[in-house]
C-alpha positions as CSV (number, residue, x, y, z in Angstrom):
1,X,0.0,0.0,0.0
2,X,3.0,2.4,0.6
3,X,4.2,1.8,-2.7
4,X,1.1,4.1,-3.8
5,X,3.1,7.3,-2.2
6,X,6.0,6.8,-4.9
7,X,3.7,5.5,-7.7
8,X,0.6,8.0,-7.8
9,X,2.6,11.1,-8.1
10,X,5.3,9.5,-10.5
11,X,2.7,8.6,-12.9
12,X,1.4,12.1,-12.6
13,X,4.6,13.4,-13.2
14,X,4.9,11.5,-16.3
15,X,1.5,12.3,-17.8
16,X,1.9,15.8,-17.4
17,X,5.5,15.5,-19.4
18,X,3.6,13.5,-22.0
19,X,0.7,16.5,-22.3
20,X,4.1,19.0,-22.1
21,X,5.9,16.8,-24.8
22,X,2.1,16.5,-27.1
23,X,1.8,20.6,-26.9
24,X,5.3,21.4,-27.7
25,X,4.4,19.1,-30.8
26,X,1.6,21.1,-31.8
27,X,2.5,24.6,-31.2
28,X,6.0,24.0,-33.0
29,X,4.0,22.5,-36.2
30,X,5.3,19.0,-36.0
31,X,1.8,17.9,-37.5
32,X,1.3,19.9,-39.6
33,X,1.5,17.9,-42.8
34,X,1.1,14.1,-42.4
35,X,0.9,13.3,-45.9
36,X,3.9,15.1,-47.7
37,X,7.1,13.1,-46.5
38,X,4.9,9.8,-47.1
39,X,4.6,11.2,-51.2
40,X,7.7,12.7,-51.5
41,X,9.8,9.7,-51.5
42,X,8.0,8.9,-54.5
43,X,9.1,12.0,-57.0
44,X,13.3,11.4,-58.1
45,X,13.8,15.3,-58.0
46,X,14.2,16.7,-55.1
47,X,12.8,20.1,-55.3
48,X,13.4,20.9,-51.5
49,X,17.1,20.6,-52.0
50,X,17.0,23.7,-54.1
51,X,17.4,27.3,-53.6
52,X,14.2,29.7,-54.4
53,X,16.8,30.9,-57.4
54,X,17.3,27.3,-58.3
55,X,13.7,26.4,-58.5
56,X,13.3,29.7,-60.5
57,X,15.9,28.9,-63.0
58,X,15.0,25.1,-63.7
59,X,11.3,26.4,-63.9
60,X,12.2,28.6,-66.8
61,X,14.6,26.2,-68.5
62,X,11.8,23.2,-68.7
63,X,9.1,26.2,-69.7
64,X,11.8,27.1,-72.5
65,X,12.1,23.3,-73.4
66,X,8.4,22.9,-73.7
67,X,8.0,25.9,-75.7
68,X,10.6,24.9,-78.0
69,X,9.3,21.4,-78.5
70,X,5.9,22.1,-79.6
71,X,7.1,24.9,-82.0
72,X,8.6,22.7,-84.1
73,X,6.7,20.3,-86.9
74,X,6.2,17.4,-86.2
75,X,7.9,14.6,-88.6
């Protein structure tokens, strides 16, 4: 029965770090977007990796590329 003393307010420490650890989650937007890392890994370019610049400049190069494809005749 004694062992309740240690046990009662332990486990009452520990849920209130668990609530702590669950709010830090949320206010720090660790659940914010469940879905994105699980499609990601399925696209070979990694657009992340890149700078806004980088982005910018590959944008325009494959815009370029598809204009310059469908100006010309086909065969």
């Amino acid at each position: 029965m004694t062992i309740l003393y240690l046990l009662i307010p332990l486990s009452l420490i520990l849920l209130s770090l668990a609530v702590w650890a669950f709010f830090w989650a949320v206010k720090h937007d660790q659940f914010d977007d469940l879905e994105g890392p699980a499609h990601r890994v399925l696209f070979d370019d990694d657009e992340n990796d890149l700078t806004k610049e980088q982005r910018a400049e590959r944008k325009k190069a494959t815009s370029a590329q598809t204009k310059s494809d469908s100006s010309e005749p086909p065969p």
